[in-house]
N, C-alpha and C positions, 0 to 999 in steps of 0.2 A: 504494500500500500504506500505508492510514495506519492501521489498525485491522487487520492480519493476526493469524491464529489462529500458532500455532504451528507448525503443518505450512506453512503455506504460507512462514512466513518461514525455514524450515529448507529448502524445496523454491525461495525463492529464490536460497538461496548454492549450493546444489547445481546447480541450470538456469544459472544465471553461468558458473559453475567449467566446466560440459562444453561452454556456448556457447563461451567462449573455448578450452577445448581444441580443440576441432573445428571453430574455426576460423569459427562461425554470426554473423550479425547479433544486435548488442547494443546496448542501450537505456544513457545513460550510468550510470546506476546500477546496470546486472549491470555494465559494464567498471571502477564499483569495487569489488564485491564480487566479482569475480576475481581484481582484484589485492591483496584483503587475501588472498582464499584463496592466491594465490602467495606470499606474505609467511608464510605460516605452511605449512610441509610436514608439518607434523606432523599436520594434519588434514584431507590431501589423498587419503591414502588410505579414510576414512571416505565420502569420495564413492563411490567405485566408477566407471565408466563406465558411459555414458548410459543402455546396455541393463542395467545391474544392477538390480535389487530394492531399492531405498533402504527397504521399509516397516519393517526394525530400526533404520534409524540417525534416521526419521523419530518412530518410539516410544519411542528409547531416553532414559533421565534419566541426567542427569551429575549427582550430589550433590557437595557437601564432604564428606559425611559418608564418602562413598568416595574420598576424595581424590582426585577430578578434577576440572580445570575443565570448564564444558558449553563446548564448540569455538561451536557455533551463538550463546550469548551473547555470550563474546570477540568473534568477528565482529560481532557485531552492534553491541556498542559503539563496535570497530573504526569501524564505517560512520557511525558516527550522528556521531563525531567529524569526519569526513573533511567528512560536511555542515557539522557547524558550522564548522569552518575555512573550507569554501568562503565563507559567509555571515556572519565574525564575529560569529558570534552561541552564546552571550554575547558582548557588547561588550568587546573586549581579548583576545579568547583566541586570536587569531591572532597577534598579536605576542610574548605570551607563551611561547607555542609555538616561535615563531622564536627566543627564546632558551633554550628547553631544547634547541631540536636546535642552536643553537653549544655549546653545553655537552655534547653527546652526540656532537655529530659525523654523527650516525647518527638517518636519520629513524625508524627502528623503536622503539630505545628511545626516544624522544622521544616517541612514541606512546604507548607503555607507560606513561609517568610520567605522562602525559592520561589513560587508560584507567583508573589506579589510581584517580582523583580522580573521573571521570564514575563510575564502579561505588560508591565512598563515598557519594557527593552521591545516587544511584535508591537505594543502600537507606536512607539517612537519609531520605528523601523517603517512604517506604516505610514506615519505622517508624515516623517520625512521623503519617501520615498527613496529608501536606502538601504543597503545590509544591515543585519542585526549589530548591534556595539557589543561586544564580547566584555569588554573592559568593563565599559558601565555596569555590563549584568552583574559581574561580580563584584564590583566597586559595591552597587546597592545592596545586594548579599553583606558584604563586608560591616555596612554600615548597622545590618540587624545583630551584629553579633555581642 
């Protein structure tokens, strides 16, 4: 999946979540995006099971404007982090990491305080019209510690 539409990367977390409920063979990349969906129960039930109709929560937008986060991006930056830890890459941000969770205790909010920094760094990247800033990511990483 390096180029997925929308639906299909919303219909990955979702085929994750029911693999691992029901117990199915998983590729390592649904067994982490099950375990972020276990990590957040707040948007467990948005799946439904396997036999439900997912085609509302596959069309549905989560705005700010309605003050919600969209559950599928959290996840999704969720994941994309977990990669980069696997492969320190940016260069540092695994160690860095390892000092926000002695400082949290807790690897979730440790996450969180990565997540705030990766979600800044795509829409600066975004607004500017420009590569990601590697630097700043962990610059604001650094800052949480």
């Amino acid at each position: 999946m390096f180029n997925p539409s929308r639906d299909q990367a919303r219909r990955f977390f979702i085929d994750a979540w029911h693999k691992q409920q029901q117990g199915l063979p998983m590729s390592q990349m649904e067994f982490m995006a099950a375990d972020i969906v276990r990590l957040h129960p707040e948007y467990q039930d948005l799946f439904g099971d396997a036999k439900a109709d997912i085609g509302e929560v596959l069309a549905r937008e989560w705005t700010p404007e309605q003050g919600e986060t969209n559950p599928f991006l959290h996840l999704s930056l969720h994941l994309a982090i977990e990669e980069q830890l696997s492969i320190d890459q940016p260069p540092g941000i695994r160690d860095i990491f390892n000092r926000l969770l002695a400082r949290h205790g807790e690897r979730h909010a440790a996450l969180h305080d990565v997540l705030d920094c990766l979600a800044e760094t795509v829409w600066r990247s975004q607004r500017d019209r420009a590569a990601p800033d590697g630097a700043a990511y962990l610059e604001c990483m650094r800052r949480k510690i």
